[in-house]
N, C-alpha and C positions, 0 to 999 in steps of 0.2 A: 504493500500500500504506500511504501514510501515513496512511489514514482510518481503519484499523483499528489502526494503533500507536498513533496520538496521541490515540485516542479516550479520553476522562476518564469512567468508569464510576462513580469514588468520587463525585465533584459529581452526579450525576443519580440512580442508585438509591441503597436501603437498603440495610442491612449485610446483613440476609439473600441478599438478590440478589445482591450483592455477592460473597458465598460460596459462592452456588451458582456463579458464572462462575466465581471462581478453579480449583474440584474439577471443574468439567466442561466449558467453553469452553476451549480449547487455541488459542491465539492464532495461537502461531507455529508449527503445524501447518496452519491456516489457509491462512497468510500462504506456506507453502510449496506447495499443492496451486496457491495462486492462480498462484503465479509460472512452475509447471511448465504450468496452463493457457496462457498466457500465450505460455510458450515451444514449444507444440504448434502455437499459432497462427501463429505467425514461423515455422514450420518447414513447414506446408502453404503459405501465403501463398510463399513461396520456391519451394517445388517446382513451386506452380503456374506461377509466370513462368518458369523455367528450363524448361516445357514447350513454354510459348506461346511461347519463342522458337527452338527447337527446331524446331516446326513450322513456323515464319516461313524458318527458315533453310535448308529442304528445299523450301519454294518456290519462294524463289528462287532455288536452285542446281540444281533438277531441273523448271524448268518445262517444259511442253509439254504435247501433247493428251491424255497421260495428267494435267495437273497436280492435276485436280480428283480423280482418283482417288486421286492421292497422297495429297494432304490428310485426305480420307474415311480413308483408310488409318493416315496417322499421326495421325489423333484417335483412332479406333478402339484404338490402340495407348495411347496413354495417357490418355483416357478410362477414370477407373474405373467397374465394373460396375454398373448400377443395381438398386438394394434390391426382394428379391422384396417382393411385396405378398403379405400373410398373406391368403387365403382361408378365407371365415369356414365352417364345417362344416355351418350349418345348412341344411335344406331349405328350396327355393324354395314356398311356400304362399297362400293369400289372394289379396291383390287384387295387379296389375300396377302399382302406384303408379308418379307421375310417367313417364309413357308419353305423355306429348306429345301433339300434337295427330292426330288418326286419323280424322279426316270431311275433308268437302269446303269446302273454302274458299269463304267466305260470299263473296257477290257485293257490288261496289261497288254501294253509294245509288242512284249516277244511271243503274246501269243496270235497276232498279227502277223501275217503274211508281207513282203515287200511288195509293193505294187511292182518298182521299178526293177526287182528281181524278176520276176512274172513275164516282163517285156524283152530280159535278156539287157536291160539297159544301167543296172545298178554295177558298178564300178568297187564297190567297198566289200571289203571282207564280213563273213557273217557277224565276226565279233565287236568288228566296228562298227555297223548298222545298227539305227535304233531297230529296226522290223527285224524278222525270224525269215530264216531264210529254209528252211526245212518244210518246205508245204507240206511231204508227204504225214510229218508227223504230225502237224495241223490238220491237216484230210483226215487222219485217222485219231483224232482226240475230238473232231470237231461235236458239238451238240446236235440231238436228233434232227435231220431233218426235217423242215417244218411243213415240206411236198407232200407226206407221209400224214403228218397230224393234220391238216387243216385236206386235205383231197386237192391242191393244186399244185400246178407246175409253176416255176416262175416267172413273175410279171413281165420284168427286165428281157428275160428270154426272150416270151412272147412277143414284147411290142417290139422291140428294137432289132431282134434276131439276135443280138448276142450279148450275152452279162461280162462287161468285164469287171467284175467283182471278184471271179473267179471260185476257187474253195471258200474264200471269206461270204460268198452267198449263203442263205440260209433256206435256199429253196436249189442249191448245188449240184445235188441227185438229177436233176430236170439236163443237167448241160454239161457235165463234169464227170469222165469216165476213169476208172483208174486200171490200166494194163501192162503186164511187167513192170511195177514197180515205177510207173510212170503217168501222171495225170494228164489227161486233155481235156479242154475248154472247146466245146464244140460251138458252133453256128447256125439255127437254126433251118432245117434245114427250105422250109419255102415262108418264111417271111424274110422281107430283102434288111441286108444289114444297114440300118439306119443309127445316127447319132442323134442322142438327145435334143441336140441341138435343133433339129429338121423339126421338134414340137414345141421347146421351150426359146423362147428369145431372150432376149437381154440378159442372158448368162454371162458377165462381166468375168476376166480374167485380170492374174496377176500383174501382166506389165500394164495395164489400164489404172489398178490400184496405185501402182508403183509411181507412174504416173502422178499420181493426182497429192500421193504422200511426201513426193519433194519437188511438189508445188512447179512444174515443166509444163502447167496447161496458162495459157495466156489469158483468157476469160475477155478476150476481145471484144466482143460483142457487148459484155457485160459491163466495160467502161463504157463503151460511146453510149448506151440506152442513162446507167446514169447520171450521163454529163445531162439530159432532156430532163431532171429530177426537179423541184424547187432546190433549194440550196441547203434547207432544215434538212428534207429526205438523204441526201448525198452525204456517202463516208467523208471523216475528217480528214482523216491521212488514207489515200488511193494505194500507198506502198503499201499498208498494212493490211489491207481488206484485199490487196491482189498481192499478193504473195510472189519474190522471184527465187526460185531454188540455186543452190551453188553453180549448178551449170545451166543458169537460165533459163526462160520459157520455147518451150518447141514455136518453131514457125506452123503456119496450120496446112502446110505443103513435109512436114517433117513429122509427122505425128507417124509412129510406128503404125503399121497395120494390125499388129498385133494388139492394139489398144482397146480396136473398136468392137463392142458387143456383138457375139454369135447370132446373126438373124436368118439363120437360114428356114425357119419356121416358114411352112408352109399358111397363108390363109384360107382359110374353107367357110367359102362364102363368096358372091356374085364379084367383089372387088381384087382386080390382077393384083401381081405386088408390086411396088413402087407405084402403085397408083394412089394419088392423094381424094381420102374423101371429104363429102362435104357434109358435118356434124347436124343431124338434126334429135334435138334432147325431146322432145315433145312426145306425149302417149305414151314413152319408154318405162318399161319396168327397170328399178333401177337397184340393185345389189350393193348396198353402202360399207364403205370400207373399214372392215372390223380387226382392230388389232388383235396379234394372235392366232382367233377364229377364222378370218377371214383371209383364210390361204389360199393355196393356187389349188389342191384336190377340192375344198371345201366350193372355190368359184366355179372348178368345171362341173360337180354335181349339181349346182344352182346351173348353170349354163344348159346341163341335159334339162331341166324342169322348163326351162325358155328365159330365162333371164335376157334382160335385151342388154344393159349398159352392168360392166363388171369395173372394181378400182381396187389399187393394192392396198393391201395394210400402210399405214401411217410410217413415212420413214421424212427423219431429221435431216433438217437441209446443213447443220453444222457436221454430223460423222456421214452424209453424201459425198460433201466437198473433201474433207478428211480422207476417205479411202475403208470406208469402214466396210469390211466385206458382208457381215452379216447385216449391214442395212440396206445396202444394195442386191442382196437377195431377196428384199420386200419388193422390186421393180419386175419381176423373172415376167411374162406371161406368159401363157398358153396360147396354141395356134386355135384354138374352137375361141376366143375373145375377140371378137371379131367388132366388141365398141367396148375399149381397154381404155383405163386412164391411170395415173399414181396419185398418191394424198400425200404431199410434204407438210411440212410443220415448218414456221422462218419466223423472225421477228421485225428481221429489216429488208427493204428491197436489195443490200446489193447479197445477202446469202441466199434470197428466194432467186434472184434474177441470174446465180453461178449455177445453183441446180438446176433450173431452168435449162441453161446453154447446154450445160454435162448431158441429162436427159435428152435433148431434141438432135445433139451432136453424137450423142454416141448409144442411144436405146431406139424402142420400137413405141411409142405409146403415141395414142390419136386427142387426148387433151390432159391436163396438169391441174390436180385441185389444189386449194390453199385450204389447210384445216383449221379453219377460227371458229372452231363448236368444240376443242379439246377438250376438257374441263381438268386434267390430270393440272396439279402442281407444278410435277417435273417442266410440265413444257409452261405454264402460264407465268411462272417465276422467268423464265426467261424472255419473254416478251411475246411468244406465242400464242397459238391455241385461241380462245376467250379474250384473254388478256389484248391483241391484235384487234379484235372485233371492237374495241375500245377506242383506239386510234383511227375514225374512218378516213383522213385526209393518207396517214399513211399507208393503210390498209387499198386505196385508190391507185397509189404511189407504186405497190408491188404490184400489183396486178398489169398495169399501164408497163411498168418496165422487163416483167415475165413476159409481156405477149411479145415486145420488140424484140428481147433479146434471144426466146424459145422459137416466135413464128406459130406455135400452138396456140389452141382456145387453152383459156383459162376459166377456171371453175370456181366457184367459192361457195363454203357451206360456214354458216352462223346457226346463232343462237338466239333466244327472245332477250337475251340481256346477261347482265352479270349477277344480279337477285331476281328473284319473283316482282317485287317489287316497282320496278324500274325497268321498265321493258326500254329498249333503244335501238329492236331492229328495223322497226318501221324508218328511223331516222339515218339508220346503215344504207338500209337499202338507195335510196334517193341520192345517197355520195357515191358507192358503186357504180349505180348505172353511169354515171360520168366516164365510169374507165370501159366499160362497155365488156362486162365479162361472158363469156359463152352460157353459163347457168347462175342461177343464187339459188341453192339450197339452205330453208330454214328450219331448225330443228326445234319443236314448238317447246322445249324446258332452259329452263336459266344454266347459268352455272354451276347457282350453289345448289340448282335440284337435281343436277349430275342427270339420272337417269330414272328418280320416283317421283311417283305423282303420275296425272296423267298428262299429257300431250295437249297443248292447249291451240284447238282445230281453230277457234273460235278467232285468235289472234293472229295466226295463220292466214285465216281468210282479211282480216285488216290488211296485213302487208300487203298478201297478194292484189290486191285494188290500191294500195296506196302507189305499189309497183308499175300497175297499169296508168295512174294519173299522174306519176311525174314521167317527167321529160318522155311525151308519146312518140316521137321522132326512133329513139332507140329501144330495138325492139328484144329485152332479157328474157329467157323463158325463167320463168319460175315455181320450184319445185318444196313438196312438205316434207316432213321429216317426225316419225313417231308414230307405235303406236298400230303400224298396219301391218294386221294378222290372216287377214281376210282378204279375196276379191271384193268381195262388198267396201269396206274400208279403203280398199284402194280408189274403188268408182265413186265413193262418197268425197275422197281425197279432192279427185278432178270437177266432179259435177257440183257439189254443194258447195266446196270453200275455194271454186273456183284457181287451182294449182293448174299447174300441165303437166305435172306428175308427181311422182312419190318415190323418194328414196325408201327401199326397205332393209332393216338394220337386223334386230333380235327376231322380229317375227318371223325370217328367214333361217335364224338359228334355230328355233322352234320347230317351225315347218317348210322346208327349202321346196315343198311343193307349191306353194302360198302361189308361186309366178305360173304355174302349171294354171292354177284356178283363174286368174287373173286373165291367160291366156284362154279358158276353156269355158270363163264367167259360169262357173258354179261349185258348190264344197264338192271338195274332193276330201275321203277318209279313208287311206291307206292301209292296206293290212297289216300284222304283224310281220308276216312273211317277206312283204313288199317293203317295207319299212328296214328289214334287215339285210334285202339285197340291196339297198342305197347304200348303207353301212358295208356290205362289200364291196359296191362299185367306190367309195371313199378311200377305201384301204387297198385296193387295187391303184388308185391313184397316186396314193402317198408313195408307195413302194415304187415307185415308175419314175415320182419327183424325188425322193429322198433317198432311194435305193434301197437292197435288197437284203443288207446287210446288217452287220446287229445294231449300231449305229441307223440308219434308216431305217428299220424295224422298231427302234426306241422312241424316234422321232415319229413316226406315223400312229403310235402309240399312245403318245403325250398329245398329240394335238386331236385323234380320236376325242380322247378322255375330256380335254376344254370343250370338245361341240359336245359330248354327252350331257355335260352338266347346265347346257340348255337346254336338248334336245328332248330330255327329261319332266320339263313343262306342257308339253304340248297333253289334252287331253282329247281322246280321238272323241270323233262328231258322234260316234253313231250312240257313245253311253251317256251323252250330256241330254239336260231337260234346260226348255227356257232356251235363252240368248245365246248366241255362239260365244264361245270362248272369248277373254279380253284378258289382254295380253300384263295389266297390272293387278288381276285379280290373281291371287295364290287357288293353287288347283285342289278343290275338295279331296277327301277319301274317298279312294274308287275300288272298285273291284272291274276288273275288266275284261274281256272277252275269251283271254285267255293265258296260259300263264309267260309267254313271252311279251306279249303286250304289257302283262303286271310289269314283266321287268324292267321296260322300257320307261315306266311312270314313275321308280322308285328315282327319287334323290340322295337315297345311300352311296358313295364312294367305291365300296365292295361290291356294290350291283354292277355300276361302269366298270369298272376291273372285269367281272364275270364275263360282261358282255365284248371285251375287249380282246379276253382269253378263247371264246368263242372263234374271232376273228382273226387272231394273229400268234396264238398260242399261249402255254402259261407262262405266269410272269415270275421272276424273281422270289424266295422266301421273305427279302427287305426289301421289295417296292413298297409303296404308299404314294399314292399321291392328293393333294389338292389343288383344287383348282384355282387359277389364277384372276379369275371375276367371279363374284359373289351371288353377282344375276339375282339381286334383289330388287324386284319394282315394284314387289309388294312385301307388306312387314310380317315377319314370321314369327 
């Protein structure tokens, strides 16, 4: 306590300070609260040993085979009660964050085969290779194959005429002979050998990456659109926002061939290739771009059902520019997408107007969305998503410098506002049309209502007529967003609240035949059986996109499992009474038709699993998985 008596205030502050301590520092008020701390502490510290020896001294004078119980007992007894933990009120919503690891544990190096052994092209000793170079003992340790348990040959086989996955195949048996002591990798024998590539486009390769990660692409296009900016819009410093790597930017006569994305994807459909078409959005049923779920198997099952316009998962225009390989696997499409587009995420014009260039310079896609309906943190803390929807002069700004710099439509999907509250796309819309974009997509919930509640049609139909009476000269289509599960719902979309169509998001995770009806204008209710050939044709897919291998067998797997845990809502038509199905209503207790249909309705974890095992075989003793959206739009 002496530090506080003996301390000299006079020698160190001003008179003022000085005065204020004397009228409002209370010293030896202080000096009292310390010493009564002090003596609370002497006073627990006490109690507690006079415990510990207490129970010391019950041990030893009552030991026996009860002893251990004793002790439990007189801890119990003066052990005080441990502090409830406050439970926070909010609801459980969005994503399942840190949910650990929920696939199949990647396989050791050496038990891996060398690819580049395989070709005759591996240079390294087997001991110095990370891969095993002993296939035959690989051949013969390998796990059952999966030709055997599930009744098929392999996909990769089939489609392409020849797996080169080799022994590391899990459907192997189908293509993989072994004679004296020696394996072959057969060719099918009458489907012609095709590459991957002849069905996927925008398959990006490493010198493309390589490329773009020491910074050798010039973004030409991308300075002169923003010198056209106001002056607010436009980077501070053009060095920094255009990056020159150590050995300079390639000229656009020097760009390796090697750079530019595989397009040898056939199209199927009335338009040759290199023929440019001309976009019309209207009538279109349209497949909304769902992170995650909304992969390339997940788009071509929707595509079989008639989907007219497909768009990829949401990829960052910051790890685009960067070289990020797995986000530029969000851009791949399919030769049956025959009206394809991507959803990037940007905060300023000149990283939306570099992706921009990258995509129309070196991919295959017919228009480019801007995703201002994000509602995720990750992207809204950065200037995107919502957050952009915020900014309309800016939000004007990208769009305006995307179209010069790409030569593509550009697309844009919003939100009714940032709160419930405070609607402000009526007032979006009318700054857009200035930049004159190919679509506006409005997604009828806020920010902060992420994805509950319902869909509000009614403000929907506002924009859309606010949209028609300004500036009548330029002519946007404009589309709704939410909530449609149904044909009906969709024709309600157009006819009633006056849209030109309707993006469909979850109700397509539900029921990806929803476009079949819309197409057919009336319910369609799918049998069990029917239901579970889609789920084949999906995993037939995966295996075709992600390969054959345990690695793409893990992968077609895990993204199964995410559409199941939608999938899992839909209640079929024929058991319901009353109103059709609505898609924020939780699904009563049913008993259903049959006991595979039961399976399909359960939300249990271990049911998807089941039904997973069905399709791709059994899983691991330690898988588990959860899913990675919550797909709550109703409270449970």
């Amino acid at each position: 306590m002496n530090d506080v008596e003996n301390f000299d205030f006079d020698s160190i502050f001003d008179d003022h300070t000085i005065q204020v301590k004397k009228k409002y520092v209370d010293v030896a008020f202080i000096l009292q609260k310390r010493a009564e701390n002090e003596e609370r502490l002497r006073e627990a510290e006490q109690r507690k040993k006079e415990s510990e020896e207490r129970i010391q001294a019950t041990l030893v004078t009552e030991n026996g085979s009860d002893g251990q119980k004793r002790e439990s007992e007189a801890l119990a007894v003066e052990t005080p009660p441990e502090k409830r933990v406050k439970v926070s009120g909010k609801k459980e919503r969005g994503q399942n964050k840190n949910r650990g690891q929920h696939f199949e544990d990647k396989l050791d190096d050496k038990k891996k085969i060398c690819r580049a052994y395989m070709k005759g092209e591996c240079d390294r000793e087997e001991s110095a290779c990370k891969w095993s170079h002993d296939e035959m003992s690989i051949y013969n340790e390998r796990e059952q194959d999966l030709g055997l348990v599930l009744g098929m040959s392999c996909p990769t086989y089939e489609k392409y005429g020849y797996c080169h996955y080799g022994i590391s195949c899990r459907f192997c048996d189908s293509h993989v002979t072994s004679k004296d002591g020696k394996l072959e990798n057969h060719k099918h024998p009458t489907v012609e050998h095709r590459r991957i590539d002849y069905y996927e486009s925008n398959r990006v390769n490493g010198a493309f990456l390589t490329m773009l990660r020491s910074n050798r692409y010039a973004f030409s296009k991308t300075v002169s659109s923003l010198k056209e900016l106001p002056k607010n819009l436009q980077p501070k410093h053009m060095g920094k926002t255009i990056r020159k790597g150590r050995h300079g930017h390639y000229a656009q006569d020097e760009i390796p061939k090697e750079c530019y994305a595989s397009n040898n994807a056939e199209r199927l459909g009335a338009v040759a290739d290199g023929e440019k078409k001309t976009l019309d959005f209207r009538g279109k049923s349209y497949l909304a771009p769902l992170t995650t779920v909304g992969n390339m198997p997940f788009r071509r099952v929707c595509k079989d059902y008639g989907v007219d316009i497909t768009c990829g998962e949401m990829a960052t225009c910051r790890n685009l520019v960067m070289g990020k390989m797995s986000e530029w696997a969000l851009v791949q499409r399919h030769a049956s997408e025959d009206f394809f587009g991507v959803q990037i995420a940007g905060a300023w014009p000149d990283e939306l107007s570099k992706t921009a260039e990258l995509i129309s310079e070196f991919c295959d896609v017919d228009f480019i969305d801007i995703n201002c309906g994000c509602p995720l943190d990750l992207i809204c803390k950065t200037g995107g998503g919502c957050r952009l929807g915020k900014a309309p002069d800016k939000l004007a700004g990208c769009i305006s410098s995307m179209k010069t710099t790409s030569g593509l439509p550009v697309t844009c999907k919003i939100r009714t506002g940032w709160e419930p509250q405070h609607d402000m796309a009526h007032k979006l819309i009318a700054k857009l049309k200035e930049a004159q974009p190919a679509l506006i997509t409005l997604h009828g919930r806020s920010r902060i209502c992420r994805y509950t509640g319902v869909a509000r049609w009614d403000y929907i139909n506002e924009c859309s007529e606010a949209s028609s009476e300004v500036a009548k000269e330029i002519d946007v289509p404009f589309f709704g967003n939410g909530d449609v599960l149904s044909y009906s719902d969709y024709a309600e979309a157009i006819e009633k609240y006056g849209t030109d169509g309707a993006m469909i998001g979850r109700g397509a995770l539900i029921k990806p035949w929803v476009f079949e009806e819309i197409k057919e204008q009336k319910v369609m209710d799918p049998s069990s059986s029917e239901r579970m050939d889609m789920l084949k044709k999906f995993v037939r897919y995966g295996l075709e996109h992600w390969g054959t291998d345990q690695q793409g067998l893990a992968n077609t797997r895990r993204f199964l499992l995410e559409w199941l845990s939608f999938l899992c809502r839909y209640v079929p038509t024929g058991i319901i009474e009353g109103q059709p199905q609505q898609i924020n209503h939780r699904p009563p207790p049913l008993v259903c038709r049959d006991e595979l249909e039961t399976l399909f309705t359960s939300s249990d974890c271990n049911d998807w699993i089941k039904i997973t095992e069905m399709l791709l075989g059994p899983v691991p003793e330690s898988f588990r998985f959860v899913p990675k959206h919550k797909a709550n739009s109703y409270k449970k």
